[in-house]
PDB file with SEQRES, HELIX, SHEET and CRYST1 records, atoms N, CA, C and O in Angstrom:
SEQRES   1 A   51  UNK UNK UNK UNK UNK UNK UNK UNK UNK UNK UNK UNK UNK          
SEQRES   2 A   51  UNK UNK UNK UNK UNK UNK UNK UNK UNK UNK UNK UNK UNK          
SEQRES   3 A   51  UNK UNK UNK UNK UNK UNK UNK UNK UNK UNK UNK UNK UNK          
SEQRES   4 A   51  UNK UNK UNK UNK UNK UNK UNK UNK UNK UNK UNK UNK              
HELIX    1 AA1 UNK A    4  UNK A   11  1                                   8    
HELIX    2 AA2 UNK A   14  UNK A   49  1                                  36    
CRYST1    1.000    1.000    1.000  90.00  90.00  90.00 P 1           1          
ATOM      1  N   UNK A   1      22.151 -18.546 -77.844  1.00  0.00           N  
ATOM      2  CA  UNK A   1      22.240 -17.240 -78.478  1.00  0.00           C  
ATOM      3  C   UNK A   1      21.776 -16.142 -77.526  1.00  0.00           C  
ATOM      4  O   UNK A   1      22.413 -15.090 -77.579  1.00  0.00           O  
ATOM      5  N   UNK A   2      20.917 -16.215 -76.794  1.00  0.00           N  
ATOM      6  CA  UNK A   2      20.019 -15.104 -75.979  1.00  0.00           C  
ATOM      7  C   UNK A   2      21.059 -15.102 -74.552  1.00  0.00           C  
ATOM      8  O   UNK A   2      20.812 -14.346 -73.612  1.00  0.00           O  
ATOM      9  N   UNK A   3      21.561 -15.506 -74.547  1.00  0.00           N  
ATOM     10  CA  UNK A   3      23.279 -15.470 -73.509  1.00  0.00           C  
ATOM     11  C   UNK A   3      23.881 -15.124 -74.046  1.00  0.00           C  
ATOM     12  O   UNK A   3      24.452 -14.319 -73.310  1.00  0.00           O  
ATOM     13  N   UNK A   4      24.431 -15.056 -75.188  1.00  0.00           N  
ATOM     14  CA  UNK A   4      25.497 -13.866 -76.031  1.00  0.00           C  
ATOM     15  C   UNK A   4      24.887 -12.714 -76.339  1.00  0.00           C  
ATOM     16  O   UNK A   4      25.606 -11.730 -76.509  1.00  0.00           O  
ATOM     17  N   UNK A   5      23.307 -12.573 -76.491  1.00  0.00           N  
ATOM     18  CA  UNK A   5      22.784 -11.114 -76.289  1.00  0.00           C  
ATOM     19  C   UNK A   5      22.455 -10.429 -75.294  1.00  0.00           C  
ATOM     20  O   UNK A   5      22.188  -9.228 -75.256  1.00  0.00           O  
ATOM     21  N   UNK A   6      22.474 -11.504 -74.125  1.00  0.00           N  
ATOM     22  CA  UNK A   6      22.329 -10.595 -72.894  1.00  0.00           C  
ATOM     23  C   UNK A   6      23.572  -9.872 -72.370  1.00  0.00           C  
ATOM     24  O   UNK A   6      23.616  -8.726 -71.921  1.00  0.00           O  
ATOM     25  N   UNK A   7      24.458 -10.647 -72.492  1.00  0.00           N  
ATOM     26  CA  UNK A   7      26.098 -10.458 -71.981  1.00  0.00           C  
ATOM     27  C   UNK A   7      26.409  -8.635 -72.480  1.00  0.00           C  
ATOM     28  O   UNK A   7      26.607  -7.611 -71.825  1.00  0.00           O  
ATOM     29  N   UNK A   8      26.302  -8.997 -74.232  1.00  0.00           N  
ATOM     30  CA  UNK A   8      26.462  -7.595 -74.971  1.00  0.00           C  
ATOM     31  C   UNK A   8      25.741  -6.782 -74.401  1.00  0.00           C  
ATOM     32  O   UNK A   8      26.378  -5.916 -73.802  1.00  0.00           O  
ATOM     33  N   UNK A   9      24.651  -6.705 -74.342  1.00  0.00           N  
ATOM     34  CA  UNK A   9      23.498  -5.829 -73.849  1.00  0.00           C  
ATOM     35  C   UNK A   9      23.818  -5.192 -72.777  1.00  0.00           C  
ATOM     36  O   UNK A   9      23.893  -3.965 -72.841  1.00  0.00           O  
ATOM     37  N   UNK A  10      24.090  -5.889 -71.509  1.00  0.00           N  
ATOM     38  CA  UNK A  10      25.158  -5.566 -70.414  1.00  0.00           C  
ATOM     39  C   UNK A  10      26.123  -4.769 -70.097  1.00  0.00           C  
ATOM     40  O   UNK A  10      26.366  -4.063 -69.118  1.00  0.00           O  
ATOM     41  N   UNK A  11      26.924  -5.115 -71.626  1.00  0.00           N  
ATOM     42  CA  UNK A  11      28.182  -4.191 -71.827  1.00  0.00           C  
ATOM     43  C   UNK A  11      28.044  -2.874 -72.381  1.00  0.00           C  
ATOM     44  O   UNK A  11      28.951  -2.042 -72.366  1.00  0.00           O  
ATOM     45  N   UNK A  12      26.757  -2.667 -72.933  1.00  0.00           N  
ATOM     46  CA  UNK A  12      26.068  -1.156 -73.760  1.00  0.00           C  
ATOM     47  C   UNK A  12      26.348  -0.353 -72.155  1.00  0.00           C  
ATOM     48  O   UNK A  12      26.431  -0.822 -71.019  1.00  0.00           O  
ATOM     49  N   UNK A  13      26.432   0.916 -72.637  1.00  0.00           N  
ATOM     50  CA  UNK A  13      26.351   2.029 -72.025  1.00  0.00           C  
ATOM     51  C   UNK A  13      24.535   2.330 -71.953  1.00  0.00           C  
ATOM     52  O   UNK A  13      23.727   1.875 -72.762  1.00  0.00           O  
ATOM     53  N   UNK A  14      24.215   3.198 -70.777  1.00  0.00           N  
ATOM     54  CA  UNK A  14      23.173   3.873 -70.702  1.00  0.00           C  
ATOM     55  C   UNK A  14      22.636   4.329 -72.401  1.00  0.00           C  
ATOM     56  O   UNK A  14      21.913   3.621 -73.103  1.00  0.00           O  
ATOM     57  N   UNK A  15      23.197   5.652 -72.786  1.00  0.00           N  
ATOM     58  CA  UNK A  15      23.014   6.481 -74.041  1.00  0.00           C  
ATOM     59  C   UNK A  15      22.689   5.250 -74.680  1.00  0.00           C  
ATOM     60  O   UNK A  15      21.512   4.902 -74.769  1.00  0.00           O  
ATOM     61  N   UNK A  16      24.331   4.033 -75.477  1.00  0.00           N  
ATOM     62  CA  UNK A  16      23.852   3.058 -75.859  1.00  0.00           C  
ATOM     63  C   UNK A  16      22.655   2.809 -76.321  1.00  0.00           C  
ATOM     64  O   UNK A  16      22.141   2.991 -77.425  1.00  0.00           O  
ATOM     65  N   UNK A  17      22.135   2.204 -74.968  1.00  0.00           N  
ATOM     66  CA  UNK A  17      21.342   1.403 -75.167  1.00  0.00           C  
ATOM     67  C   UNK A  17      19.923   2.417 -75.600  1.00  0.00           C  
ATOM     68  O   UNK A  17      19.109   2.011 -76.430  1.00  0.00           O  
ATOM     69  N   UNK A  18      19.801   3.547 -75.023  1.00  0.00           N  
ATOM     70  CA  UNK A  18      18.798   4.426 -75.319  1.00  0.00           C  
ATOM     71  C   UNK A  18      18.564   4.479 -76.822  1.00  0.00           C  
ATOM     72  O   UNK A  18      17.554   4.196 -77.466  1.00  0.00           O  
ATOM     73  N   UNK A  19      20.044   5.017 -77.307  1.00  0.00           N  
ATOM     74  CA  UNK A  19      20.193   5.142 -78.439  1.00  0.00           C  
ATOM     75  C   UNK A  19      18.834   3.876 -79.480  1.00  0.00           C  
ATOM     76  O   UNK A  19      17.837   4.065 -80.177  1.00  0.00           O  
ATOM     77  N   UNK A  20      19.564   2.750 -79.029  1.00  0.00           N  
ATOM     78  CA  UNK A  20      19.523   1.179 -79.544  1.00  0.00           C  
ATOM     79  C   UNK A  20      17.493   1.372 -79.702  1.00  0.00           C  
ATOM     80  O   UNK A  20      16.590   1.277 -80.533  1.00  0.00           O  
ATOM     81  N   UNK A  21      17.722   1.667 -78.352  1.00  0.00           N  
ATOM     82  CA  UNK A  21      15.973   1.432 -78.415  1.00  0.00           C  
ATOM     83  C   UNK A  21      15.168   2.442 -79.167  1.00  0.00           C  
ATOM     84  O   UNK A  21      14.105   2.052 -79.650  1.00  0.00           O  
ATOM     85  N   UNK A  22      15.531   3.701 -79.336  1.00  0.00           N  
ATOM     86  CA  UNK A  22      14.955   4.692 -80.372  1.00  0.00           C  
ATOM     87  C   UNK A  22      14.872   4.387 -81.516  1.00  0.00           C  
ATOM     88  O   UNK A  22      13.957   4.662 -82.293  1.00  0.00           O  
ATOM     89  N   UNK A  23      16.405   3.426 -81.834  1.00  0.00           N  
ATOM     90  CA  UNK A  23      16.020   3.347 -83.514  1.00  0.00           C  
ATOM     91  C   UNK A  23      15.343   1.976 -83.615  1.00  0.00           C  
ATOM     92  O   UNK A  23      14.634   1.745 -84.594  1.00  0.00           O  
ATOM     93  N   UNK A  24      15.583   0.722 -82.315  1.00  0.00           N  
ATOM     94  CA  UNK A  24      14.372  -0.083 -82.446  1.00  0.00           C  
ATOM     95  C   UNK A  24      12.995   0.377 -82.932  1.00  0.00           C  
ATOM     96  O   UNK A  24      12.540   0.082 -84.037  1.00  0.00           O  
ATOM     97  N   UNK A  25      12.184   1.345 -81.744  1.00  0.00           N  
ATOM     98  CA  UNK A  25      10.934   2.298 -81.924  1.00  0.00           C  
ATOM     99  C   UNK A  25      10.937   2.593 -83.276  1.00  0.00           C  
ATOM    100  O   UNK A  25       9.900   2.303 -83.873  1.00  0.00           O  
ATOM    101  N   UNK A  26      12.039   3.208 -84.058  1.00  0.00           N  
ATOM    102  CA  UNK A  26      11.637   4.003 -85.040  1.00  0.00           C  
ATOM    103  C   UNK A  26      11.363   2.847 -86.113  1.00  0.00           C  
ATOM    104  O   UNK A  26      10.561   3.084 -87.016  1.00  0.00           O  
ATOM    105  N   UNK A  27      12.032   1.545 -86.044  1.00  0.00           N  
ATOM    106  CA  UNK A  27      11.898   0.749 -87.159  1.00  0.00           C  
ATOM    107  C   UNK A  27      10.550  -0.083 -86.924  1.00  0.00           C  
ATOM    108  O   UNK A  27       9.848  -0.551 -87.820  1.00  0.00           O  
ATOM    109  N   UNK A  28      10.376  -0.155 -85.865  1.00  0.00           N  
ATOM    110  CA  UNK A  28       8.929  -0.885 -85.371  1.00  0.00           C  
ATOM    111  C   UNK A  28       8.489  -0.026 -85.803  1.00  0.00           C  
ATOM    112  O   UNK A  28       8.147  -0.349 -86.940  1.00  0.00           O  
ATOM    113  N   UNK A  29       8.162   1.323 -85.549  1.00  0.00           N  
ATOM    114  CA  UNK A  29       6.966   2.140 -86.370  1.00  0.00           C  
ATOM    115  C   UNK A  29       6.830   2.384 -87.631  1.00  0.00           C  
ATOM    116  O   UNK A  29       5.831   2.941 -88.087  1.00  0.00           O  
ATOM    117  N   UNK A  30       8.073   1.894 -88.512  1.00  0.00           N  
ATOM    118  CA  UNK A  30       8.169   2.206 -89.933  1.00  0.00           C  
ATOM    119  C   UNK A  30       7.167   1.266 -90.071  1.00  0.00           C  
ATOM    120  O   UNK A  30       6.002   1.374 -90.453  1.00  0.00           O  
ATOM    121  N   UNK A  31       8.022   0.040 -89.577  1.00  0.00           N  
ATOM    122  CA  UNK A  31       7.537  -1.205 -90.333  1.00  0.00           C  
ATOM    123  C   UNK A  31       5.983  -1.294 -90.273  1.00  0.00           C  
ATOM    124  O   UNK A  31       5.445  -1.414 -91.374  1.00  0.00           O  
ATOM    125  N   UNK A  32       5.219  -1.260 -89.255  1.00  0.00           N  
ATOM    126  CA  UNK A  32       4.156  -1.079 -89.038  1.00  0.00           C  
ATOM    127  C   UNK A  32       3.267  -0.090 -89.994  1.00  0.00           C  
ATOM    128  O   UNK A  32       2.233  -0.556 -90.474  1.00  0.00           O  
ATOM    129  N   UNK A  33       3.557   0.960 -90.219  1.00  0.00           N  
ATOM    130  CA  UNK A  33       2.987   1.629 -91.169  1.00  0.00           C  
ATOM    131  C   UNK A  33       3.439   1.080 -92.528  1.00  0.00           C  
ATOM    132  O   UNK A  33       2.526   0.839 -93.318  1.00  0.00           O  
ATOM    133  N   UNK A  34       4.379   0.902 -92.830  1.00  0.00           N  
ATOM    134  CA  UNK A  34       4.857   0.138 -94.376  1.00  0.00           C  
ATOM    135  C   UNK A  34       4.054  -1.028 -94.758  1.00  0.00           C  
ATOM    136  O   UNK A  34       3.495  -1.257 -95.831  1.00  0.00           O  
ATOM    137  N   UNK A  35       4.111  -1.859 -93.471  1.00  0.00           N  
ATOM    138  CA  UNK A  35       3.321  -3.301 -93.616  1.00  0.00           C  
ATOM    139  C   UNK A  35       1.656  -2.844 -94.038  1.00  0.00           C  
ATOM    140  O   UNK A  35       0.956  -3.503 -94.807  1.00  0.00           O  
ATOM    141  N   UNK A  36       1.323  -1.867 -93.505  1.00  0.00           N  
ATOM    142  CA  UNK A  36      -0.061  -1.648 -94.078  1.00  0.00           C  
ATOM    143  C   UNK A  36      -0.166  -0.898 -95.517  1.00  0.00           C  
ATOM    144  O   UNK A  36      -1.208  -0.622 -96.112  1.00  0.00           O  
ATOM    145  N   UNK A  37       0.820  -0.705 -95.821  1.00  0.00           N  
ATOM    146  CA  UNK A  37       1.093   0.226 -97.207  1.00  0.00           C  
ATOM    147  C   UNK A  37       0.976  -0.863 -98.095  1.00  0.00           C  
ATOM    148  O   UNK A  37      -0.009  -0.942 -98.829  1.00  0.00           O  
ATOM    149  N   UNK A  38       2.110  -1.939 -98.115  1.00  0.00           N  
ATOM    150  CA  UNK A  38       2.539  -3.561 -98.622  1.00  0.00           C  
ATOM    151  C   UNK A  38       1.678  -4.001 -98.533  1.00  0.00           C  
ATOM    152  O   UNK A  38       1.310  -4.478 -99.607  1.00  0.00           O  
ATOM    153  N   UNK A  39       0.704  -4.222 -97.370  1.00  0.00           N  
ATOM    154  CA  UNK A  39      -0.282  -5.272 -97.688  1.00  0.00           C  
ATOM    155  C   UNK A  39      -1.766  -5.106 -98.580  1.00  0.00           C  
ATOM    156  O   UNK A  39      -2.444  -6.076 -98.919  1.00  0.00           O  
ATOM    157  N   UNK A  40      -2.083  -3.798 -98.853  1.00  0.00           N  
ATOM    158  CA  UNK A  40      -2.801  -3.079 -99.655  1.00  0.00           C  
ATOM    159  C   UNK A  40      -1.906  -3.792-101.098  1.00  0.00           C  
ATOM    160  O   UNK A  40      -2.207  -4.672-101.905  1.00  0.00           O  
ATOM    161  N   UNK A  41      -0.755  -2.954-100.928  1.00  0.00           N  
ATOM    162  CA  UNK A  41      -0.224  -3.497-102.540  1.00  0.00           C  
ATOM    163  C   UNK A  41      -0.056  -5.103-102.667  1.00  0.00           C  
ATOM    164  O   UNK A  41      -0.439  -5.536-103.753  1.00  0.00           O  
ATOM    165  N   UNK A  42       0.499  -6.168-101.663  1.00  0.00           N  
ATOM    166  CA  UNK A  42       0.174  -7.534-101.738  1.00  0.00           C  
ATOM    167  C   UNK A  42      -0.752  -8.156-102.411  1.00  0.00           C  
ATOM    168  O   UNK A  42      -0.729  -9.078-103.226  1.00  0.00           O  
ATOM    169  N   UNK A  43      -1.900  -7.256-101.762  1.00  0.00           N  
ATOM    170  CA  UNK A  43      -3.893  -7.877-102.247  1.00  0.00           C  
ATOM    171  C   UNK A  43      -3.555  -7.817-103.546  1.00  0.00           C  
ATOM    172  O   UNK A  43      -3.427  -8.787-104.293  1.00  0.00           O  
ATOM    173  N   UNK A  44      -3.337  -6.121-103.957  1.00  0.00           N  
ATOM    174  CA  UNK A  44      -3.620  -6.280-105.208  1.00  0.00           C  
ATOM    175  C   UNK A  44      -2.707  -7.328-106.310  1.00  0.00           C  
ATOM    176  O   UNK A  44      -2.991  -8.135-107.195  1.00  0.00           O  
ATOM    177  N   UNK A  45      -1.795  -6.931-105.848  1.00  0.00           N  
ATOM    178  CA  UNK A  45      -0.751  -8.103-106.391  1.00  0.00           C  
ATOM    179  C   UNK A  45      -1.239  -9.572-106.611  1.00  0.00           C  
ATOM    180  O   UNK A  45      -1.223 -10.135-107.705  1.00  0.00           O  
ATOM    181  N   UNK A  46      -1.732 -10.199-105.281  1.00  0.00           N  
ATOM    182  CA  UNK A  46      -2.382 -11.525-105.374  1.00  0.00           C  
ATOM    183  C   UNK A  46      -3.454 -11.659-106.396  1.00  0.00           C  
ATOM    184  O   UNK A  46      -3.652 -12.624-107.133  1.00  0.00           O  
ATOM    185  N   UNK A  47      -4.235 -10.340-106.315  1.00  0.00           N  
ATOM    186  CA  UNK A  47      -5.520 -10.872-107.166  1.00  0.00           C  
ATOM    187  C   UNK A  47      -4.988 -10.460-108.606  1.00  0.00           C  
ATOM    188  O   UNK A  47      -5.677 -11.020-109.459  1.00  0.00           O  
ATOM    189  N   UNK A  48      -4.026  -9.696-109.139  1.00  0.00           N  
ATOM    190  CA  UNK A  48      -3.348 -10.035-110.576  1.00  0.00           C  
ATOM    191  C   UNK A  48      -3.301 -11.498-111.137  1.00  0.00           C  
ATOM    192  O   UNK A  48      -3.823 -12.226-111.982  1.00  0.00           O  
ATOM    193  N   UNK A  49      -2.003 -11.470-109.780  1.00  0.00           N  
ATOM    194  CA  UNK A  49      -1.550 -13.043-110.094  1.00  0.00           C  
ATOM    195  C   UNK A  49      -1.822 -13.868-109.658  1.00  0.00           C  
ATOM    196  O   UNK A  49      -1.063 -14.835-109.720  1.00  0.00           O  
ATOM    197  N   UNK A  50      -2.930 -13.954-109.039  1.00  0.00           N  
ATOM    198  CA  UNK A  50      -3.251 -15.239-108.355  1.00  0.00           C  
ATOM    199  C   UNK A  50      -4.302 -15.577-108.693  1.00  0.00           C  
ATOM    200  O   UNK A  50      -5.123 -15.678-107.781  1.00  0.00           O  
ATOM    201  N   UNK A  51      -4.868 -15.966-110.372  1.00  0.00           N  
ATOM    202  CA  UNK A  51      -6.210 -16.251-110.955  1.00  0.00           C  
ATOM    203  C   UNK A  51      -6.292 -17.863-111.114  1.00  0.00           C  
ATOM    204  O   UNK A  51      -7.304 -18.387-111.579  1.00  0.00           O  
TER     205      UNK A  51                                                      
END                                                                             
């Protein structure tokens, strides 16, 4: 698989790939802040349901 993503990757344009990696960044930083949002609500969740 990581040979059919390098190949593509290859074939991206400059912008492309810029592009690619900004909205990577932007979803890594969502997620990162979300995951700490979720895991606050998780806890509480667990200790509802998890007696």
């Amino acid at each position: 698989m990581g040979n059919r993503v390098t190949r593509w990757w290859k074939g991206r344009s400059t912008n492309e790939k810029l592009m690619y990696l900004l909205i990577g960044a932007l979803v890594v930083g969502i997620a990162t802040r979300w995951r700490f949002v979720f895991g606050e609500a998780a806890e509480a969740f667990r200790h509802i349901f998890g007696r």
